[in-house]
C-alpha positions as CSV (number, residue, x, y, z in Angstrom):
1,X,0.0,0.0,0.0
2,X,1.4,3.2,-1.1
3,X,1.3,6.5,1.7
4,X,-1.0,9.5,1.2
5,X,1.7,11.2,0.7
6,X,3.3,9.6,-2.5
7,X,1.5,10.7,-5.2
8,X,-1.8,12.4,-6.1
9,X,-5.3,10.4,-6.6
10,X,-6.5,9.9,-10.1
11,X,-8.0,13.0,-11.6
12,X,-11.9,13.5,-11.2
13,X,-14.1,15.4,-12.9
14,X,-16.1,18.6,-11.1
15,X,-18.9,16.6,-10.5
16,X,-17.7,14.2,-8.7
17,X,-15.9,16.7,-6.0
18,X,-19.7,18.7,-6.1
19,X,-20.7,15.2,-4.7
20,X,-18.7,14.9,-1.8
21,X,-20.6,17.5,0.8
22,X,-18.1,19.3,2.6
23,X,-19.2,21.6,5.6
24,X,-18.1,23.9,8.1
25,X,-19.3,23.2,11.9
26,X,-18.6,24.4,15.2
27,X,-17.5,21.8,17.9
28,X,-20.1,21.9,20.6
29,X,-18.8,19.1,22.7
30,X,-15.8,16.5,22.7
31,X,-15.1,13.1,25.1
32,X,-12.8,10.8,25.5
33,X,-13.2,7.5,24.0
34,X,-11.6,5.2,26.1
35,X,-13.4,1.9,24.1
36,X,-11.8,2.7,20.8
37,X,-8.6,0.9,19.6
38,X,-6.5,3.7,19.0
39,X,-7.0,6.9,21.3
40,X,-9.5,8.9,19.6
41,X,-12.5,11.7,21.0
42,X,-16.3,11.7,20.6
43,X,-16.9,14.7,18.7
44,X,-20.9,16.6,18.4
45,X,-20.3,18.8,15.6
46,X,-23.2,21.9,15.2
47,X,-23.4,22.8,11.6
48,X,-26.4,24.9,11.5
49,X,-29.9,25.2,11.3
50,X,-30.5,22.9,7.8
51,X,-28.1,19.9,9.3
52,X,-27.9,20.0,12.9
53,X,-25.7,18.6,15.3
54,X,-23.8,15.6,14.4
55,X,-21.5,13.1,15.9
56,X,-18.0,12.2,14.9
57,X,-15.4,10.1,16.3
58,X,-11.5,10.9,15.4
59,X,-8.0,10.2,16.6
60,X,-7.1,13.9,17.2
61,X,-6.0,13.4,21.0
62,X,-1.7,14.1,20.0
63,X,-2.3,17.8,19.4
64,X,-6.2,18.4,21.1
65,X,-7.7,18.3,24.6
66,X,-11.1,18.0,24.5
67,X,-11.3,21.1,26.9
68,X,-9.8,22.8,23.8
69,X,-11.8,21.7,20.6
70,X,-15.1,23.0,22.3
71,X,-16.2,26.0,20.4
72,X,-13.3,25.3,17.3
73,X,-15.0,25.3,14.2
74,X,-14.0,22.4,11.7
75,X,-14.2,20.8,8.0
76,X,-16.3,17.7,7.7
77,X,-18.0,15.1,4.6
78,X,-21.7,15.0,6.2
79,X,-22.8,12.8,3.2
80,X,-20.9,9.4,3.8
81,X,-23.2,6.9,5.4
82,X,-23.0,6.6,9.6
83,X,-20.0,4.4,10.2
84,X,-19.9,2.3,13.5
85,X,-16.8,2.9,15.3
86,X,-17.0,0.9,19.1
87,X,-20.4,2.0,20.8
88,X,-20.2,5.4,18.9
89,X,-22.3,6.2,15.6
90,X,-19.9,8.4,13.9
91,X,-22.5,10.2,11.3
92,X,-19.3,12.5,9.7
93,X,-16.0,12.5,9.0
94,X,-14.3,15.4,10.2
95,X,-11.3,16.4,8.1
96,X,-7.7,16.3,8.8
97,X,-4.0,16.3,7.4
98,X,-1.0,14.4,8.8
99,X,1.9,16.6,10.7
100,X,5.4,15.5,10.2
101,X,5.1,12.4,12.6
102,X,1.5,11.6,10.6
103,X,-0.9,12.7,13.6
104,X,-3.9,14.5,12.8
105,X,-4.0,18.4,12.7
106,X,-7.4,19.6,12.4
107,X,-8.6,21.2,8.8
108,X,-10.6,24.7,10.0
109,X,-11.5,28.0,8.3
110,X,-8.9,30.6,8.3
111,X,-11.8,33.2,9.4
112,X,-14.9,31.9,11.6
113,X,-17.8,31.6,9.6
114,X,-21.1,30.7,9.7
115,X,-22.0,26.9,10.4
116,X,-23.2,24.9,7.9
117,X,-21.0,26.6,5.0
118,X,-19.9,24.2,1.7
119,X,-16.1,23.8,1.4
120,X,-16.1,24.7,-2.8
């Protein structure tokens, strides 16, 4: 298997990227998750009045408290089906890139913005 890093995915036309549903949402609350297999938070992620609050799981705990991802606002694909990670429904994936050691660092507006935004 190559590393995300190596080379770039296959080229896709516009429609395809207009199908993944990318959105910006504010961080309303963030647990430990002790039952998961690496060590990872429970994340409920506000994106607005037309979405609502959804939940996420993600293995963020080298560079975040949970103390400090409360009120952050962050990228996440709400159209993927809910995924069952341990006891926790994860209904998005919340986006990230790899640092130099390959932990997560947190993909977030520049500016805040309103919740619920599309990434285009």
């Amino acid at each position: 298997m190559t590393d995300a890093m190596d080379e770039a995915a296959p080229t896709i036309g516009f429609d395809d990227f207009l199908r993944v549903d990318i959105r910006v949402g504010r961080i309303t609350r963030a647990e430990p998750f002790p039952e998961a297999r690496k060590p990872a938070y429970k994340l409920w992620i506000d994106f607005g009045p037309g979405i609502g609050e959804k939940r996420s799981s993600a293995q963020i705990t080298r560079h975040y408290t949970p103390e400090g991802l409360v009120g952050r606002q962050v990228l996440a694909v709400i159209n993927f089906p809910p995924r069952q990670i341990g006891k926790v429904r994860s209904e998005v994936l919340t986006l990230g890139v790899p640092d130099a050691d390959g932990e997560v660092v947190l993909i977030s507006p520049g500016h805040d913005v309103p919740e619920g935004g599309r990434l285009f």
